[in-house]
C-alpha positions, 0 to 999 in steps of 0.5 A, spaced: 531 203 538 538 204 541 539 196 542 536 195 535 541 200 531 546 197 536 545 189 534 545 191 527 552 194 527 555 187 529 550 184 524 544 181 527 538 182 524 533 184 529 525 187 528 522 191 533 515 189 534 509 191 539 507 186 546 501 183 545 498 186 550 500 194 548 504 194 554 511 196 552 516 194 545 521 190 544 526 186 539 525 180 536 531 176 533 532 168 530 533 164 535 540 162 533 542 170 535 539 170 542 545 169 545 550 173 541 544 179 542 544 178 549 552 179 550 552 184 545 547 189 548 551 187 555 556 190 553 553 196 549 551 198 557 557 196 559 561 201 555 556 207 556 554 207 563 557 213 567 557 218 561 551 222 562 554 229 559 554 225 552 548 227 548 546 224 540 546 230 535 545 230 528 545 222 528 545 216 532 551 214 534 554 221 533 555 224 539 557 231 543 560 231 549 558 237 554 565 236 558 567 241 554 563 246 557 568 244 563 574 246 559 571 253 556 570 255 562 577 253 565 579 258 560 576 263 562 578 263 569 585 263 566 583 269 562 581 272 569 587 270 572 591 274 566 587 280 567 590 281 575 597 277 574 603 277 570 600 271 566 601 273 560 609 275 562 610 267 565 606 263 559 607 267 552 608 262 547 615 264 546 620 260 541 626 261 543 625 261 550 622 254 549 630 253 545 632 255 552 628 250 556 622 253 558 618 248 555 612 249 559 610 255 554 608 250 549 601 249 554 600 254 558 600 259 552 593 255 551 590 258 556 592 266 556 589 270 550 589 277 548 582 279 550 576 278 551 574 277 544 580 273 543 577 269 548 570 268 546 572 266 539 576 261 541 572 258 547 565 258 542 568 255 537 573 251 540 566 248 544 563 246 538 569 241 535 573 239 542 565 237 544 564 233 538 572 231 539 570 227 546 565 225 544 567 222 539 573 219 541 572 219 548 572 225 554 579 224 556 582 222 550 579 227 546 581 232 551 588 230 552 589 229 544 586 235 542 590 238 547 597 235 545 595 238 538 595 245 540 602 244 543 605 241 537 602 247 534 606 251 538 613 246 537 611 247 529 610 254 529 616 255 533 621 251 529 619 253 522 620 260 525 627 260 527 625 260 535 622 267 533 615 265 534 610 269 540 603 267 541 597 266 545 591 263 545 587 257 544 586 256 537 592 251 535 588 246 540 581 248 537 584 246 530 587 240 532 580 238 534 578 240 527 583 235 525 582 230 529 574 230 526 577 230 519 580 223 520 574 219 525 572 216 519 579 212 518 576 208 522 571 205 517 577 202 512 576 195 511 569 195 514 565 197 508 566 198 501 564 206 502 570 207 507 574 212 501 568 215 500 568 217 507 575 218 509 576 222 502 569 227 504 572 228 511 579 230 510 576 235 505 570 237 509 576 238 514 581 242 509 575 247 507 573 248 514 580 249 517 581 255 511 575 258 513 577 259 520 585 258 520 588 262 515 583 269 517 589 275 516 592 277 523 591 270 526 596 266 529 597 261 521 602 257 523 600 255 530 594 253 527 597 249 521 601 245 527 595 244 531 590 240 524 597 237 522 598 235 530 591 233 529 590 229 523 596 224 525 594 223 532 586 222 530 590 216 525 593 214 530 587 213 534 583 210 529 587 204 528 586 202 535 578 205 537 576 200 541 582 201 546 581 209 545 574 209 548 575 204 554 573 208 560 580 206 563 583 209 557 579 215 558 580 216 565 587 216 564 586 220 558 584 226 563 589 224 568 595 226 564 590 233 561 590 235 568 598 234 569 599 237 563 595 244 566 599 243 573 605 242 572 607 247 566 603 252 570 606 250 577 613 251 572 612 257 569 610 261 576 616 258 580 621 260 573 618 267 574 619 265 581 626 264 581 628 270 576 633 275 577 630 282 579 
């Protein structure tokens, strides 16, 4: 099933069909297609192998990624951390510290949350859309991409503002996932006559969705219009080059510059505390 819907997409038409025998199915294709269905399923393998956390949901081809989970957790263990250090105090998302130089808090407010309710409204929505995210864009593009979003949230909210801005919490980042959902379907333009009517029903399906969840009175609005802003520009931006965005080297990368991203805000947060006077 999974070759066959794969052969398709690249125009091969193909049948699936019995052994005579009983023993088992298979594909069968015109004889001229032989070749191009063997490279292609090839490199369907190539491309697949060594993500088992993926799974299809809804549909074929669309996927969860339950690296996400892995995330989830990490942001527990930082909630944890708060609940016995001066975390908060270190990593508060606060615009005119951040007009002075501490840039690190555009990150590490991301990780601190008010409190445990806080924490499991973002931890189990942002698990749904960071997973669908990954898997969609790839583990750690869509990791890293929904993560830059939250900090552009926090650089945006900081500036419309006036460098006024306080918060924590990892809501920018989850709506930058909710953005970058809203555009996969651009990936579509130019590919079938339909593309506009995907493109149009995805943005308004991410439109309606984000004034659900974003603009609840007593939330951080601004950090959260960044974050889908944030969203929706860098999920464009990946869509004009899929194929690159989803290679595994692209990907590792990806999650490499995520994990220097939670490090070195972290390592500079604590070390400016560090180093404060008093």
């Amino acid at each position: 099933m999974d070759w066959s819907l794969v052969l398709v997409s690249q125009g091969i038409e193909t049948t699936i069909d019995q052994a005579e025998d009983g023993s088992g199915w298979g594909l069968l294709v015109a004889g001229p297609d032989y070749g191009p269905a063997i490279r292609v399923i090839r490199q369907y393998h190539l491309e697949n192998r060594g993500w088992p956390w993926q799974q299809q949901v809804f549909r074929p081809g669309f996927l969860f990624d339950w690296g996400a989970l892995a995330w989830a957790m990490l942001a527990g263990v930082f909630y944890w951390l708060s609940t016995s250090t001066d975390l908060k105090t270190a990593g508060l998302m606060d615009g005119a510290a951040v007009a002075h130089g501490q840039w690190w808090r555009l990150f590490t407010a991301m990780w601190l949350h008010a409190d445990l309710a806080h924490l499991a409204t973002n931890a189990t929505l942002g698990l749904v859309l960071l997973g669908l995210t990954m898997g969609r864009y790839g583990t750690g593009v869509g990791l890293l991409a929904a993560y830059l979003a939250g900090a552009g949230g926090n650089l945006l909210a900081g500036l419309i503002t006036l460098q006024t801005h306080r918060s924590l919490g990892a809501s920018g980042m989850v709506m930058g996932s909710l953005g970058l959902l809203a555009v996969q379907s651009l990936s579509l333009w130019r590919q079938t006559p339909h593309a506009m009517r995907f493109i149009v029903s995805g943005l308004c399906g991410g439109v309606m969705l984000f004034a659900l969840f974003a603009l609840t009175p007593g939330t951080d609005v601004m950090a959260h219009l960044g974050g889908f802003v944030c969203g929706l520009l860098l999920g464009a931006l990946f869509n004009l080059v899929p194929a690159t965005a989803q290679k595994p080297v692209t990907n590792l990368l990806g999650g490499l510059v995520f994990a220097l991203l939670v490090i070195v805000p972290w390592w500079a947060a604590l070390r400016s505390t560090t180093l404060a006077p008093g």
